[in-house]
The first five atom37 places (N, CA, C, CB, O) and aatype in JSON, in Angstrom:
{
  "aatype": [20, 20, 20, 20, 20, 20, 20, 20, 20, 20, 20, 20, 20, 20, 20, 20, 20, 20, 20, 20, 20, 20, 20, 20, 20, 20, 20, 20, 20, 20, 20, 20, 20, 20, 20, 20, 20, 20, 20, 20, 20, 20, 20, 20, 20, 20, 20, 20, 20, 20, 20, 20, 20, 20, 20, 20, 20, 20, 20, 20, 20, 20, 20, 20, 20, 20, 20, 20, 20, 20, 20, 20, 20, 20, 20, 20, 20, 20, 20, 20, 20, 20, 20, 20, 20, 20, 20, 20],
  "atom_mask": [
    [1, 1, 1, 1, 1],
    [1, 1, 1, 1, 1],
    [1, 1, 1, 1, 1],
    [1, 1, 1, 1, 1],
    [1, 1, 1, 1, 1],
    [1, 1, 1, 1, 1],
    [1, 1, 1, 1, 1],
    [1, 1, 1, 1, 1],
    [1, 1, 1, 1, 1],
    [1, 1, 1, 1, 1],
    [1, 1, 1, 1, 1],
    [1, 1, 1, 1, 1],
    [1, 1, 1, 1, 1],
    [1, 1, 1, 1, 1],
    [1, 1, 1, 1, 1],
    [1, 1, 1, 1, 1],
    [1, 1, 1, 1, 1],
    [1, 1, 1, 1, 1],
    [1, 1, 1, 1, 1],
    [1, 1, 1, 1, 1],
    [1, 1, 1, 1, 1],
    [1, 1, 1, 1, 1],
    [1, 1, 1, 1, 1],
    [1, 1, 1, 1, 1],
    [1, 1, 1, 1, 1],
    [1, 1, 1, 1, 1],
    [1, 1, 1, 1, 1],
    [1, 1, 1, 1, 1],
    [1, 1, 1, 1, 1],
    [1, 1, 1, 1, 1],
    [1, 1, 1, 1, 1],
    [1, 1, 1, 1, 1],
    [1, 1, 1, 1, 1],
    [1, 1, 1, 1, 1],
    [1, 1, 1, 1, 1],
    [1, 1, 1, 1, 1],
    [1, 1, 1, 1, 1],
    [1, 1, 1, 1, 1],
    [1, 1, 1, 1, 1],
    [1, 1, 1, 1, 1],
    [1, 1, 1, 1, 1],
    [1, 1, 1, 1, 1],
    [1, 1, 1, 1, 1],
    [1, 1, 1, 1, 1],
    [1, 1, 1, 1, 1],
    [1, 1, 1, 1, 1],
    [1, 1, 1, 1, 1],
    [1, 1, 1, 1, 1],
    [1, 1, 1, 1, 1],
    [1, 1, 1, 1, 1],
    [1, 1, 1, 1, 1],
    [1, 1, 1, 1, 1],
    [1, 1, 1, 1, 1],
    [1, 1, 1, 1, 1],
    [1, 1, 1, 1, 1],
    [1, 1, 1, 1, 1],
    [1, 1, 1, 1, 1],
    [1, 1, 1, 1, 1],
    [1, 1, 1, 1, 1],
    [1, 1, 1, 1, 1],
    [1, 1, 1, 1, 1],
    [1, 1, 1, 1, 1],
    [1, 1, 1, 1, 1],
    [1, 1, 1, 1, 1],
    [1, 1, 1, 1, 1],
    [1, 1, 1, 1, 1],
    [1, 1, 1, 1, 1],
    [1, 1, 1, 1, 1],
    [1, 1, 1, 1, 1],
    [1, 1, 1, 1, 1],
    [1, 1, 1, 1, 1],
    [1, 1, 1, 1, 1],
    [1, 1, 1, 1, 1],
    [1, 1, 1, 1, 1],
    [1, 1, 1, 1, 1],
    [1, 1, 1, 1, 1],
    [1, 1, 1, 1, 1],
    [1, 1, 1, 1, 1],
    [1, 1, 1, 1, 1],
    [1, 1, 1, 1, 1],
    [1, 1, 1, 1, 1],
    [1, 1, 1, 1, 1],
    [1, 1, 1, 1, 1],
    [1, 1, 1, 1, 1],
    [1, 1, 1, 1, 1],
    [1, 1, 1, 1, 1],
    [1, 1, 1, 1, 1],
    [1, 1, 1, 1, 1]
  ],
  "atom_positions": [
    [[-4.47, 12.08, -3.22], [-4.93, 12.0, -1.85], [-4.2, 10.9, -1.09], [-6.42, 11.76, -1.81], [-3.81, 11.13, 0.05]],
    [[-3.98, 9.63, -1.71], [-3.0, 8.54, -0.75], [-3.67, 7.32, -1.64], [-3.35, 8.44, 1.4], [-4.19, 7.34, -2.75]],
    [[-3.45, 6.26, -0.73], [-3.45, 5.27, -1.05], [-3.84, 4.18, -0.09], [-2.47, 5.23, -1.53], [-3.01, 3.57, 0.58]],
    [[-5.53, 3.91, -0.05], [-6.62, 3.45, 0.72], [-5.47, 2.06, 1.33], [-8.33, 3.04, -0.35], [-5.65, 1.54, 2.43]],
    [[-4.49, 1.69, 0.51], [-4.27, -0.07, 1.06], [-2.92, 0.25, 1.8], [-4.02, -1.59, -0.45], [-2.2, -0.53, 2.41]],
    [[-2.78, 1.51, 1.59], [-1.16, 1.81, 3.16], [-1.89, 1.87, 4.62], [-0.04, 4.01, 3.07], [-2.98, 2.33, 4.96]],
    [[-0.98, 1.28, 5.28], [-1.09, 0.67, 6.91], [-1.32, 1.89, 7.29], [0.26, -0.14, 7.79], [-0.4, 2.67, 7.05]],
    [[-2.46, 2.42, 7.94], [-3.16, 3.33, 8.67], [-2.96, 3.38, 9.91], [-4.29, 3.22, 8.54], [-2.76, 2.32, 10.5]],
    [[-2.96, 4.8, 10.76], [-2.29, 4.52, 12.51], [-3.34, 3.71, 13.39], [-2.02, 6.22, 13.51], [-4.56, 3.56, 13.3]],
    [[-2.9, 3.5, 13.8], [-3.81, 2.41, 14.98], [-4.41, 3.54, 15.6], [-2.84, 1.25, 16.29], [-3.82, 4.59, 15.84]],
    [[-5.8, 3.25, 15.91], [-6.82, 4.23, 17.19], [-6.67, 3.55, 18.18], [-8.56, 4.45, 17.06], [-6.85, 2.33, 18.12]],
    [[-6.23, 4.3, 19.59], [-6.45, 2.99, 21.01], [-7.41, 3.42, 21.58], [-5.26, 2.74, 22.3], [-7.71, 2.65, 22.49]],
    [[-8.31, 4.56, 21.51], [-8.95, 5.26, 22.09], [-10.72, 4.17, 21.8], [-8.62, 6.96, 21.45], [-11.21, 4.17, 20.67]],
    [[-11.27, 3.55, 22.71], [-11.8, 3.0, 22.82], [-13.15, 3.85, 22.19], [-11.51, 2.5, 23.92], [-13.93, 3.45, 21.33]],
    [[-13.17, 4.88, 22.75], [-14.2, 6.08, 22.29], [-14.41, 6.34, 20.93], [-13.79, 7.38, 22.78], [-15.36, 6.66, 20.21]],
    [[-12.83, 6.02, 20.77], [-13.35, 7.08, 19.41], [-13.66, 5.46, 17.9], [-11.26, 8.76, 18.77], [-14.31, 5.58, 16.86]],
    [[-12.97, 4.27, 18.37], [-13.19, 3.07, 17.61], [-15.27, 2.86, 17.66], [-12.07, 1.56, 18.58], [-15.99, 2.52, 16.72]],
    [[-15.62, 3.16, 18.83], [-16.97, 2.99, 18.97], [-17.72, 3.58, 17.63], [-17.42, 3.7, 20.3], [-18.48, 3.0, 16.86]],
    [[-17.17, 5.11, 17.62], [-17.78, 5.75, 16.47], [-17.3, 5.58, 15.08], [-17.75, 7.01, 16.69], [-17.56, 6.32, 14.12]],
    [[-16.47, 4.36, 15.1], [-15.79, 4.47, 13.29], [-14.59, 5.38, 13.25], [-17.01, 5.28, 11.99], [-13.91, 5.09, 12.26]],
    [[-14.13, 6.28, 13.88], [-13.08, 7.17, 13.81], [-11.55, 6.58, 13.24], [-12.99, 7.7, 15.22], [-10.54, 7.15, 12.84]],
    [[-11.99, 4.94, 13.48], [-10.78, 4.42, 13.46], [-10.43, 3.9, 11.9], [-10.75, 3.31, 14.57], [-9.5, 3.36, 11.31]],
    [[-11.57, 4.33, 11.65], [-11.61, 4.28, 9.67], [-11.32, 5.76, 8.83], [-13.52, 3.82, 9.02], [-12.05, 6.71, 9.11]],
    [[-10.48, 5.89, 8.03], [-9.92, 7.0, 7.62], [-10.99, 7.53, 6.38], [-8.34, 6.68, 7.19], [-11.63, 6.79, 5.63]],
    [[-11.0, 9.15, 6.38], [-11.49, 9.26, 5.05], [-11.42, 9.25, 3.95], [-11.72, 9.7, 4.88], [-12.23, 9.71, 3.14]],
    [[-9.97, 8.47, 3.67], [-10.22, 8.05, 2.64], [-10.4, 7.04, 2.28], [-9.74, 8.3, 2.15], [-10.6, 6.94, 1.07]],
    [[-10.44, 5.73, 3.14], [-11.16, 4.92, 2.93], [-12.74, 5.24, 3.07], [-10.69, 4.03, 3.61], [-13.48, 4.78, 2.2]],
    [[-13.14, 5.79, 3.83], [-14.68, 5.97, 3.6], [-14.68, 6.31, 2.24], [-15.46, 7.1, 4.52], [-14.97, 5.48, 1.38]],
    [[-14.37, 7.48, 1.98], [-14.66, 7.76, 0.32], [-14.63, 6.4, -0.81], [-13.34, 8.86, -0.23], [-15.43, 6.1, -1.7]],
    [[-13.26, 5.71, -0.32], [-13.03, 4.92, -1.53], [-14.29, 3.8, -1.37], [-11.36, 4.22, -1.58], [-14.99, 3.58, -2.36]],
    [[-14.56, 3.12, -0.15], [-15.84, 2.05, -0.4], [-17.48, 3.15, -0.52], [-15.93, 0.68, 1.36], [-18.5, 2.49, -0.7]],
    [[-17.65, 4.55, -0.43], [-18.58, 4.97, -0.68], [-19.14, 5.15, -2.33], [-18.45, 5.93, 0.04], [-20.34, 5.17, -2.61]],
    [[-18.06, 5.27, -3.35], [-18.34, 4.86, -4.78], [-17.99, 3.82, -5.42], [-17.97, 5.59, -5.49], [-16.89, 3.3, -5.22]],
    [[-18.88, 3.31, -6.32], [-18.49, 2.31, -6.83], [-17.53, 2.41, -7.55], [-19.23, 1.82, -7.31], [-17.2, 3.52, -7.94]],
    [[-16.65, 0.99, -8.03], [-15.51, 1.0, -8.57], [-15.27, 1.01, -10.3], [-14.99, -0.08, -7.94], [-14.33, 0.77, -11.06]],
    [[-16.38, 1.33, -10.39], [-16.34, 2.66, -11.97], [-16.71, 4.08, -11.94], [-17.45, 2.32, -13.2], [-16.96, 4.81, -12.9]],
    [[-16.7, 4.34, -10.73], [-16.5, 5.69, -10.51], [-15.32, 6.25, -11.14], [-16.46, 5.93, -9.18], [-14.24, 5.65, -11.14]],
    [[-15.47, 7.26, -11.62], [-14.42, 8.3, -13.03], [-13.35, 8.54, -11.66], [-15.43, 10.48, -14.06], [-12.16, 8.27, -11.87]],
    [[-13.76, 9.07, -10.15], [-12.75, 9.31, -9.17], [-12.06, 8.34, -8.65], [-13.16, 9.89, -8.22], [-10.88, 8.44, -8.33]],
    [[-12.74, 7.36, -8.54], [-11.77, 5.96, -7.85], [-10.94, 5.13, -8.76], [-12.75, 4.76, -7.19], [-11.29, 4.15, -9.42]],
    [[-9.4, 5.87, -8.65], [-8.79, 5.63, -9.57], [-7.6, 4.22, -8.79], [-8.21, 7.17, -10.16], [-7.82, 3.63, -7.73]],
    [[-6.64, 4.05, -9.55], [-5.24, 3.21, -8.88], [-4.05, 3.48, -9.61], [-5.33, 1.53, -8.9], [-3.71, 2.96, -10.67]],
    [[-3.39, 4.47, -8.88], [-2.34, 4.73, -9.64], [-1.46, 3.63, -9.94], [-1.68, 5.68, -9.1], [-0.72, 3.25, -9.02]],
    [[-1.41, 3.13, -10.88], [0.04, 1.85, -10.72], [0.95, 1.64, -11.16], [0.02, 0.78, -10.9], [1.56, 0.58, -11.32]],
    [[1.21, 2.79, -11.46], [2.9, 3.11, -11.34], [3.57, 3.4, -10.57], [3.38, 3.86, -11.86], [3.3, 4.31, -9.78]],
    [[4.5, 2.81, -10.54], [5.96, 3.31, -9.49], [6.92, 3.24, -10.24], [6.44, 2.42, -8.14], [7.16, 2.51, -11.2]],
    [[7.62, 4.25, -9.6], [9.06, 4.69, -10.05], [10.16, 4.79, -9.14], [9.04, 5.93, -10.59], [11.29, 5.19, -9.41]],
    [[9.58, 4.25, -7.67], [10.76, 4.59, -6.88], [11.39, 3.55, -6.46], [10.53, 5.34, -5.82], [12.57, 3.5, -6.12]],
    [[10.19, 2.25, -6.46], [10.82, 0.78, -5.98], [11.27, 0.08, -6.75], [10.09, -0.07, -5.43], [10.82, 0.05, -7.89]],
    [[12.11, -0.56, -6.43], [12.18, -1.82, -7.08], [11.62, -3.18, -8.1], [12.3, -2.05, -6.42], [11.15, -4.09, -7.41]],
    [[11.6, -3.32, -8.91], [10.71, -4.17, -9.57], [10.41, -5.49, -8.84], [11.23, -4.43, -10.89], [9.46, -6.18, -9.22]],
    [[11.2, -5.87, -7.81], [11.08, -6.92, -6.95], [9.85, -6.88, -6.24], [12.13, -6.98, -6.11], [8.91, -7.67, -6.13]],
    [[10.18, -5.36, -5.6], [8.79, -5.12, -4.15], [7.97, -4.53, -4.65], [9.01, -4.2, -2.7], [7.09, -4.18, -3.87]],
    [[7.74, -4.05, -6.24], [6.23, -3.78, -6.36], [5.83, -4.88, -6.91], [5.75, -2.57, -7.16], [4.62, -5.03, -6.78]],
    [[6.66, -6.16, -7.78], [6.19, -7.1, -8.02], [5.21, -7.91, -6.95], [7.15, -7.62, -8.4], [4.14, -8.42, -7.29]],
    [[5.78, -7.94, -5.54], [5.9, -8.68, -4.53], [4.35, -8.23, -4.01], [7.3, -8.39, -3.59], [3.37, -8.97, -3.95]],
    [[4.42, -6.74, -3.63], [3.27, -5.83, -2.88], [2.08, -5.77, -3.97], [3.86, -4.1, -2.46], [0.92, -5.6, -3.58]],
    [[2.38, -5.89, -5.29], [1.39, -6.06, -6.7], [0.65, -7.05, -6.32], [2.08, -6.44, -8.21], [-0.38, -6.82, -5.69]],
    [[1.07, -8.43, -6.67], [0.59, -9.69, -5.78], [-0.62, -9.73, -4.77], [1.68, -10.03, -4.96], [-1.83, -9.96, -4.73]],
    [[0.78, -9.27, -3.7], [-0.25, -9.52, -2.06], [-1.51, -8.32, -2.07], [1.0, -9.09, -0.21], [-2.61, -8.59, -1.58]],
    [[-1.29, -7.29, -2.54], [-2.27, -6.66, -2.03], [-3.1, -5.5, -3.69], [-1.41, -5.73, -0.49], [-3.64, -4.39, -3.6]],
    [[-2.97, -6.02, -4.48], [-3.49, -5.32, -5.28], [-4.24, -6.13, -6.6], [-2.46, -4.43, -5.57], [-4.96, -5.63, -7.46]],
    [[-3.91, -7.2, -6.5], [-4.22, -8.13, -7.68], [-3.49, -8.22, -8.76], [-5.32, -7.92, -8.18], [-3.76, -8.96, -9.72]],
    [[-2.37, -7.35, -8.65], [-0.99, -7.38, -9.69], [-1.37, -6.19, -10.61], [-0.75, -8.99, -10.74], [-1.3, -6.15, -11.84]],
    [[-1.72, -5.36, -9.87], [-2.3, -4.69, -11.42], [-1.35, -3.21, -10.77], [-4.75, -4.47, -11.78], [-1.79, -2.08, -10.99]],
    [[-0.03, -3.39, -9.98], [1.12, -2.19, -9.74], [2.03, -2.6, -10.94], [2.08, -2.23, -8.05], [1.94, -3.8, -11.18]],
    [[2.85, -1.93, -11.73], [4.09, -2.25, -12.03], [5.34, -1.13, -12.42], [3.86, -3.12, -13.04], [5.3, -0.07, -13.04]],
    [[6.51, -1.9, -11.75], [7.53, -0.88, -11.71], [7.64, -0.31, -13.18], [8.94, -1.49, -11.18], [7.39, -0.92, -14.21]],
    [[8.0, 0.78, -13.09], [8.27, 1.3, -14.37], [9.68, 2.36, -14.25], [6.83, 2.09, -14.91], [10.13, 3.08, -15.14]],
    [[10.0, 2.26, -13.37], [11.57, 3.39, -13.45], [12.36, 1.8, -13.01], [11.82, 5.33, -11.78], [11.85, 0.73, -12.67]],
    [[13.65, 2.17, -13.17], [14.9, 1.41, -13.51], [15.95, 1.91, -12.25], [15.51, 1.85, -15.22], [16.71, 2.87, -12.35]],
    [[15.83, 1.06, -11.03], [16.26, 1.27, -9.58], [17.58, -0.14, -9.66], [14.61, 1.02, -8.19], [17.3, -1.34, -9.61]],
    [[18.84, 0.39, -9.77], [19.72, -0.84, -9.6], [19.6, -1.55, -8.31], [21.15, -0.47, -9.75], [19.0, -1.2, -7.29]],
    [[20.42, -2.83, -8.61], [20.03, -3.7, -7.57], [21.25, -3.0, -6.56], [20.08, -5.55, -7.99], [21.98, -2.04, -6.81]],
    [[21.22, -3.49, -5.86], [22.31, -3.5, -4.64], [23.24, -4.69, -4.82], [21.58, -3.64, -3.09], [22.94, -5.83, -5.17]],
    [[24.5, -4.14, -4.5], [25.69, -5.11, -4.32], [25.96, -6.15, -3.57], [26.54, -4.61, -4.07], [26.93, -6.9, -3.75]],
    [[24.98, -6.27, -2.52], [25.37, -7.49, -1.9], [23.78, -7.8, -1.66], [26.51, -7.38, -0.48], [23.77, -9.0, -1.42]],
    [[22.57, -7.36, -1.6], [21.17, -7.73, -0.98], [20.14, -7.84, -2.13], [20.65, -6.57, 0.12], [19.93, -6.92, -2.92]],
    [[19.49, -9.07, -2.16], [18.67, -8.68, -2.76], [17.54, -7.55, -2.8], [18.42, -9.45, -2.79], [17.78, -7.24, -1.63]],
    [[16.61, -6.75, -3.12], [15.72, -6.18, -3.16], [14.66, -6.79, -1.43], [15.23, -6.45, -4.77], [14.41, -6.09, -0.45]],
    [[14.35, -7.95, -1.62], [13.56, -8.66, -0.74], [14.64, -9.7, -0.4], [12.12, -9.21, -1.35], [14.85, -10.71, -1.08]],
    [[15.35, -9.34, 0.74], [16.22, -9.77, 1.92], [15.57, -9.78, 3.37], [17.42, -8.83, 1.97], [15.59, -8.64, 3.84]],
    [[15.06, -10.63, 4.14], [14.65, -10.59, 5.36], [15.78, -11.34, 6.7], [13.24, -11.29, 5.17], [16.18, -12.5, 6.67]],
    [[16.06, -10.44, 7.66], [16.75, -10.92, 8.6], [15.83, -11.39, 9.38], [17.6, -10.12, 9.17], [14.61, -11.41, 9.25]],
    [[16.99, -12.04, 10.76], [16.11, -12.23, 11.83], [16.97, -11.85, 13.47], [15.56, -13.93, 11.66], [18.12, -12.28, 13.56]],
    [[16.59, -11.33, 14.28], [17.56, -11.01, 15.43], [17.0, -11.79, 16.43], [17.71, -9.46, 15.89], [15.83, -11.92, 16.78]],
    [[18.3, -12.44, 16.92], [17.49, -12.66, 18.27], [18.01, -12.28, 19.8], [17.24, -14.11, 18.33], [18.9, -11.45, 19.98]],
    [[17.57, -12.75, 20.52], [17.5, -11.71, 22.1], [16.86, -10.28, 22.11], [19.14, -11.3, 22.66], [16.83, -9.62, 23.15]]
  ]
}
């Protein structure tokens, strides 16, 4: 079904935030059972990122309990977690 802790679209609709709309169902589902529920699972594997950024995203938002498990080479000149900055 997804994954309750990915950035969800913003509601601007003042109307519809009034009624909760602006909460997805699957987050409703996921805080409606408790967390030994047989359905409320966490997949935590990945295979597509980097061992850097699921290390990184493991951390910040999951309690570390993601880890890479496929084998993604690094890049030739960037690290994995490289941040620019532009200005004007």
């Amino acid at each position: 079904a997804g994954d309750h802790m990915q950035l969800s679209p913003f509601v601007y609709s003042e109307f519809a935030r009034e009624r909760n709309l602006h909460v997805s169902l699957l987050d409703r589902l996921y805080e409606h059972y408790p967390a030994e529920f047989p359905c409320r699972i966490l997949l935590c594997e990945n295979y597509r990122s980097h061992e850097a950024i699921i290390n990184y995203t493991s951390e910040l938002f999951y309690e570390g309990k993601l880890m890479a498990s496929g084998k993604q080479p690094a890049h030739k000149d960037f690290y994995p977690l490289t941040f620019f900055t532009a200005r004007g």
